[in-house]
N, C-alpha and C positions, 0 to 999 in steps of 0.2 A: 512854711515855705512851699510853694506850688513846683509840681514838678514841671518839669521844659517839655516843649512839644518833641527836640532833638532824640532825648531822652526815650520818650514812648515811640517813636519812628528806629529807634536801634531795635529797642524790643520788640518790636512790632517783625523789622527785618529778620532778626535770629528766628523768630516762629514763624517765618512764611513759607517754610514747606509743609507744614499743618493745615488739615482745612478746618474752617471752623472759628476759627481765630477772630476775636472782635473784643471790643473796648466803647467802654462807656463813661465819661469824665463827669467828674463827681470832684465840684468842691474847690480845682485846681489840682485835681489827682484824678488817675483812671484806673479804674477796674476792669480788669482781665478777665474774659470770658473763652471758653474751649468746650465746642461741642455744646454751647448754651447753658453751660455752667461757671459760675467764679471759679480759676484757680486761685487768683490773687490779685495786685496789683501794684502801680508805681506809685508810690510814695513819696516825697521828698528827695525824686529820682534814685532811686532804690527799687529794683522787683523783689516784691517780700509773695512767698505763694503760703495758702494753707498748709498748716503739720497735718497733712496725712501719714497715714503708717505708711508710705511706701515715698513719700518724701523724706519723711526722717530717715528713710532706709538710705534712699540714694545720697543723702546731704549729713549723715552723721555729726558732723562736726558743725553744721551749720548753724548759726547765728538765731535766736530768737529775738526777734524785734518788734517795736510798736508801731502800726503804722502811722496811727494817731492819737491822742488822748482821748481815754476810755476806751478804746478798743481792746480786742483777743491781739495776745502774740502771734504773731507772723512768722516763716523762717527766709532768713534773709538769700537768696542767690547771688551767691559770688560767682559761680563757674559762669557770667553770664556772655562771655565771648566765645565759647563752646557749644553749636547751633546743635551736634549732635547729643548733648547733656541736655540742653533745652528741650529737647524733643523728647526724650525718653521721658524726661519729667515727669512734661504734661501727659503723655502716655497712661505714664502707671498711675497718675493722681486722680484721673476722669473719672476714672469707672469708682472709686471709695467718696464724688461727692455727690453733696445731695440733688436729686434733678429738679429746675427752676420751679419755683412757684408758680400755679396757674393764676392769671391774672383773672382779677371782680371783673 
């Protein structure tokens, strides 16, 4: 199931006091980028971001999910009506991921 555009314009809203913030659609799903890096993305309208250690810090209890078949677990965000959770997040997740691949 493809996610809704509705869906990726909520999320898109809760991070727009971030700068940096941009998305790439892949498939009928988009992936989330911060600072030119994946956090994660919408899924089957679902924001699922990477297990960084300072996600799982901040999401203890949160959900490990698939975004797709054969993919890495994801962790699910529930808090996602809470713009100042959302910020922190991404915050603390940036700086533990990898920085983009140069392109051939």
């Amino acid at each position: 199931m493809a996610s809704s555009k509705d869906y990726l314009e909520f999320v898109l809203e809760q991070l727009a006091s971030l700068d940096e913030i941009s998305y790439r659609s892949m498939m009928g799903e988009y992936i989330i980028y911060y600072q030119g890096k994946i956090v994660g993305g919408i899924y089957d309208d679902r924001f699922l971001v990477k297990p960084t250690k300072s996600a799982k810090q901040l999401m203890p209890k949160a959900q490990y999910e698939i975004p797709y078949e054969g993919a890495k677990e994801m962790l699910l965000v529930d808090d996602i009506d809470n713009k100042d959770f959302m910020n922190e997040l991404l915050n603390a997740m940036v700086d533990e991921l990898p920085a983009p691949r140069k392109k051939k």
